[in-house]
C-alpha positions in Angstrom: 10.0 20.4 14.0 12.2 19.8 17.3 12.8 16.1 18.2 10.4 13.9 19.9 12.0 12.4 23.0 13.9 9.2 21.9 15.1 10.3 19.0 17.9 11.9 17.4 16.8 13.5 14.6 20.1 13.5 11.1 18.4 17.4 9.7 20.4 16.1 6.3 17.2 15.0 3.4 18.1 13.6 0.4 16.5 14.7 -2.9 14.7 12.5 -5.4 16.2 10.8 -8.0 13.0 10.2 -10.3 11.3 12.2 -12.6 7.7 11.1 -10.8 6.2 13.9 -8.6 7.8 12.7 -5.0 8.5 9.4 -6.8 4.7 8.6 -6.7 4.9 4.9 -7.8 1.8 2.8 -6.6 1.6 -0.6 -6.6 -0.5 -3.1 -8.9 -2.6 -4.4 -5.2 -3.8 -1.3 -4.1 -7.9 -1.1 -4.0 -7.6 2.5 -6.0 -4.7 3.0 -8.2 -2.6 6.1 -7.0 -2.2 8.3 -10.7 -2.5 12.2 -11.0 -5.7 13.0 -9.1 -3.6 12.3 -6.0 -2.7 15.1 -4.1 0.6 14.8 -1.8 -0.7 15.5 2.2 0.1 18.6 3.3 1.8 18.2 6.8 2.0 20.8 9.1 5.6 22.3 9.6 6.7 20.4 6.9 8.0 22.0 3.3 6.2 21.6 -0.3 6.2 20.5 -2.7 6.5 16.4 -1.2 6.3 17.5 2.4 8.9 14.6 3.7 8.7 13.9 7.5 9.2 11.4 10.6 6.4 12.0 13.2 4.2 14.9 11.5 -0.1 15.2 11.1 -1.8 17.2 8.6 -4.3 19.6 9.5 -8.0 19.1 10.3 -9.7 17.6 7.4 -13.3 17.7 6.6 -14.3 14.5 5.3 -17.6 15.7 3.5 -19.8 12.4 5.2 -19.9 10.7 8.5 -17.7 7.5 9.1 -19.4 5.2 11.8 -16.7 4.4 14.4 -18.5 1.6 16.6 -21.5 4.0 16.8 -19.5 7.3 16.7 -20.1 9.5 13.6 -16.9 10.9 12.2 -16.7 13.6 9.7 -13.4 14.8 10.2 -10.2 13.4 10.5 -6.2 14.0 10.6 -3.8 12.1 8.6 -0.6 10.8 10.6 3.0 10.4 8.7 2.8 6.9 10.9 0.3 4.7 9.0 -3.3 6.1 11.1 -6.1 8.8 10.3 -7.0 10.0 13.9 -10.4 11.4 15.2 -10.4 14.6 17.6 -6.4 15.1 17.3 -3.7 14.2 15.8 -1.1 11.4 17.0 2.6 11.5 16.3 3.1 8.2 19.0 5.8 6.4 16.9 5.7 3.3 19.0 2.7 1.3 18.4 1.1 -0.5 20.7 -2.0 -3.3 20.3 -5.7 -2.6 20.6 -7.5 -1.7 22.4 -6.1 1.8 23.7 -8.0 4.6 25.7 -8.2 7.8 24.0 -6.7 7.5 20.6 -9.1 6.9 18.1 -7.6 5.4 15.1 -8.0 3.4 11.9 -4.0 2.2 11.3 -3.7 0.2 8.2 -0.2 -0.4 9.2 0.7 2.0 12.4 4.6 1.9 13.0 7.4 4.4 12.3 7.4 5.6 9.3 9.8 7.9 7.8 9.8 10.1 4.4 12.9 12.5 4.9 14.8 10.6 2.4 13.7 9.9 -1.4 16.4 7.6 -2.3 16.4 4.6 -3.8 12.5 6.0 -4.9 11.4 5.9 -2.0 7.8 7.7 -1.5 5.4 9.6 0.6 1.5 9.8 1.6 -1.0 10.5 -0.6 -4.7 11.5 -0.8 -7.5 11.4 -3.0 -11.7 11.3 -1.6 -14.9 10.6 -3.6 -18.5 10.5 -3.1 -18.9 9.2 0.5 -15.4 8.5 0.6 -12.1 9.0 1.8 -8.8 7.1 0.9 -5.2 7.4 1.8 -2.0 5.9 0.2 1.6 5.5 2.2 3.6 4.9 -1.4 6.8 2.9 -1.1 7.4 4.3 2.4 10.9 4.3 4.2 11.3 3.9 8.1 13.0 5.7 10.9 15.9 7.0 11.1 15.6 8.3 6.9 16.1 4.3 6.2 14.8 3.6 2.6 16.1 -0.1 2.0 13.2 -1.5 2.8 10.2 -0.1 2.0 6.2 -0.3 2.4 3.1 0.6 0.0 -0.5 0.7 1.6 -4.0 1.7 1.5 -6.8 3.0 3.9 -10.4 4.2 2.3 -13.0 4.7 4.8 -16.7 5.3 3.6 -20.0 5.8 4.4 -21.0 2.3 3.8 -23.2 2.9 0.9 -22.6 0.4 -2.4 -20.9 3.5 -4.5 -18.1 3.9 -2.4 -15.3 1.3 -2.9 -15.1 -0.8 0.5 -19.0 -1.8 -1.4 -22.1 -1.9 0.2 -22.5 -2.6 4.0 -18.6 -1.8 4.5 -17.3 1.3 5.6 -13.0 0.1 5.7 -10.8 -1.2 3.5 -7.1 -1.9 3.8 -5.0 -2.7 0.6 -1.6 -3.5 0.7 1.0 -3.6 -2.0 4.9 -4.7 -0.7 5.4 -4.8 2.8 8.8 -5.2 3.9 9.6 -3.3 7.0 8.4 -3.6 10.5 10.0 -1.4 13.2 12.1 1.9 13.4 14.8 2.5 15.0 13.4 4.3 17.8 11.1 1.6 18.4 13.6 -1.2 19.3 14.1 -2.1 15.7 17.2 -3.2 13.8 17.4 -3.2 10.1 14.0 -2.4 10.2 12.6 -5.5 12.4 12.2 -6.3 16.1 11.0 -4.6 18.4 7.3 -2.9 19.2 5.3 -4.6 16.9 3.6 -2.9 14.1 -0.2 -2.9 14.5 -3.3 -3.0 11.7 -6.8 -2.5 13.0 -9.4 0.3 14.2 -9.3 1.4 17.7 -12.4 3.8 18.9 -10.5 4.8 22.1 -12.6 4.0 24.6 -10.4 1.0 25.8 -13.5 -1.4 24.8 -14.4 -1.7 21.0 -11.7 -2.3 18.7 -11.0 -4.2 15.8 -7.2 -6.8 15.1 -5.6 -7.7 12.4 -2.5 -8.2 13.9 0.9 -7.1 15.2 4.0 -7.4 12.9 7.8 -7.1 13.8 9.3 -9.8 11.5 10.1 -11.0 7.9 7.9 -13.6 6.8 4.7 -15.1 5.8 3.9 -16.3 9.0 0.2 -15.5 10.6 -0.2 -15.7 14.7 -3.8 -14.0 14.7 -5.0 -10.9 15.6 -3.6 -11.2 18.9 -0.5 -13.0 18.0 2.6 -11.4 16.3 3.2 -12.1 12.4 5.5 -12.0 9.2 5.1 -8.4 7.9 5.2 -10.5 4.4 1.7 -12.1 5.2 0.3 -8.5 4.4 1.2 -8.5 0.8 -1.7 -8.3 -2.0 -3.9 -8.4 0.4 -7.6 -6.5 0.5 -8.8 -6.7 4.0 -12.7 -4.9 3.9 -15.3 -4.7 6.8 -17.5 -2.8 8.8 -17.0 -1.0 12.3 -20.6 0.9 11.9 -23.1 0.2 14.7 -21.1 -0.8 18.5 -20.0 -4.3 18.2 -17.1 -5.6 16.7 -17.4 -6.9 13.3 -16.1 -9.3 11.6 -13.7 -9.0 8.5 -14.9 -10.2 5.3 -13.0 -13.4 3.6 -11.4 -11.6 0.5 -8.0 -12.7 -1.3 -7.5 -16.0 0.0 -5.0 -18.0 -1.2 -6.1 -20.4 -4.0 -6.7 -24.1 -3.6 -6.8 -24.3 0.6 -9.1 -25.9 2.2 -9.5 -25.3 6.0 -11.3 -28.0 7.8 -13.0 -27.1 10.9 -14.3 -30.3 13.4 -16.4 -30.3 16.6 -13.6 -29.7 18.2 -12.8 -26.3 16.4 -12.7 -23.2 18.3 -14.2 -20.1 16.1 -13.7 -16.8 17.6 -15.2 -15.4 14.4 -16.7 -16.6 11.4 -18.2 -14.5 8.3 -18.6 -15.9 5.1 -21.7 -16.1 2.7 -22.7 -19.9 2.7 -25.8 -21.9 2.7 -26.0 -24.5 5.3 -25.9 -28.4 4.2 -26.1 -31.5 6.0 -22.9 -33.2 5.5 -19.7 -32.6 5.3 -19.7 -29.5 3.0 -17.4 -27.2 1.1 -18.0 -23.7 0.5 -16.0 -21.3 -2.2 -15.0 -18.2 -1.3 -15.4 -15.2 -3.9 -12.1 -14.5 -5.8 -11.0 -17.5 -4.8 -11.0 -21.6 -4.8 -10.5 -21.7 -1.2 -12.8 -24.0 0.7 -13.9 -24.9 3.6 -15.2 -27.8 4.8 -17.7 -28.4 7.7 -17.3 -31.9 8.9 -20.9 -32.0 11.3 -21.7 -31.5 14.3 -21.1 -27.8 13.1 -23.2 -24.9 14.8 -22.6 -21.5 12.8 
């Protein structure tokens, strides 16, 4: 494929040195383990059998159900080499930018520059597998632009129906997994050693320059978290399961999964929520509440309005 503008393309790809198809690895995090049933993505202009690439979509793909996007049924989709699935076309922008956009609807586990051309060091590529009502996607062990494969990322995007069989469970229809994340930025994108720069972004973006969904924006090492609107360590990602719901048109919040055990958050009347979801019963009192898979609490010291 001819060179996007901005970047100077090395034509030389190095060969794997693992005896795993493409150097499919996986990682112990991720909400479906990637095995056998995988297929590699197919995309187009690009050569079997691991179809390495910087920039490149697959074709249309039909995703047998419809995946509510703030209220707009999708039931097809394209897969993007830089960490999105894309509704209506597909979007080789390298340079992320924060929701909301106009547009470009998206659901970007972890949108930033990614770069397969090279399988050194066992470096991966993108994966696909689908189910009943669902549809999931694996970036395994993924290097970053220009062919750089020192640092590397493994996630996850499933998207669903929202029905309890399909994995993001009942009254979810997205889940993000992450395994190791240790890369931000490519070098096209103002990054240095794989850092710096436009920030990576994770969230859901329906393109109409209103409803979106934040995780955050990521350009550094580091376990660090600045909010959805603030910019983070890329290291605060790792291990996590990050599920919710963007059916219906109003954002929604995420739902508390995978926090870190024995923290206790204490929120005051002074305490500023911006968004709150957790399943709790209310108590006078000051009160703690434990979050599932965890022995996080929080505690509610009154006068507390939820």
């Amino acid at each position: 494929m001819p060179a996007l503008a901005g970047k100077i393309f090395d034509t030389h790809v190095e060969t794997a040195r693992s005896d795993w198809p493409c150097n499919q690895q996986g990682d112990s995090d991720l909400c479906i383990p990637l095995d056998s049933s995988w297929d590699v993505v197919e995309f187009s202009g690009y050569l079997a059998d691991c179809f390495e690439n910087d920039d490149g979509s697959s074709g249309l793909i039909n995703l047998g159900f419809a995946f509510d996007l703030f209220g707009s049924p999708q039931t097809e989709c394209y897969i993007n080499n830089n960490g999105n699935i894309s509704f209506g076309a597909p979007y080789s922008t390298y340079s992320p930018e924060g929701f909301p956009i106009a547009d470009f609807p998206m659901v970007a586990p972890f949108w930033g520059d990614v770069d397969t051309r090279s399988l050194l060091d066992e470096a991966g590529v993108v994966w696909m597998t689908s189910g009943p009502g669902w549809f999931a996607v694996t970036w395994d062990h993924v290097g970053y632009f220009s062919s750089h494969t020192d640092l590397q990322n493994t996630f996850q995007l499933i998207i669903s129906d929202g029905s309890a069989d399909a994995p993001p469970g009942a009254g979810n229809n997205v889940c993000f997994c992450y395994g190791d994340m240790n890369w931000t930025t490519g070098d096209a994108s103002g990054g240095s050693g794989g850092f710096g720069g436009f920030p990576a972004t994770a969230g859901v973006n329906k393109g109409d320059g209103i409803d979106f969904f934040n995780i955050g924006r990521f350009d550094h090492a580091g376990s660090d978290y600045a909010g959805p609107e603030g910019i983070s360590g890329v290291d605060w990602l790792d291990g996590s399961n990050i599920c919710y719901s963007v059916g219906g048109e109003t954002n929604q919040c995420p739902v508390a999964l995978n926090f870190p055990n024995n923290n206790t958050f204490t929120l005051t009347e002074d305490t500023r929520l911006r968004c709150l979801s957790l399943r709790m019963e209310a108590r006078s009192g000051p009160t703690s509440f434990t979050l599932r898979q965890a022995m996080t609490t929080i505690r509610l010291a009154p006068p507390i309005l939820i």
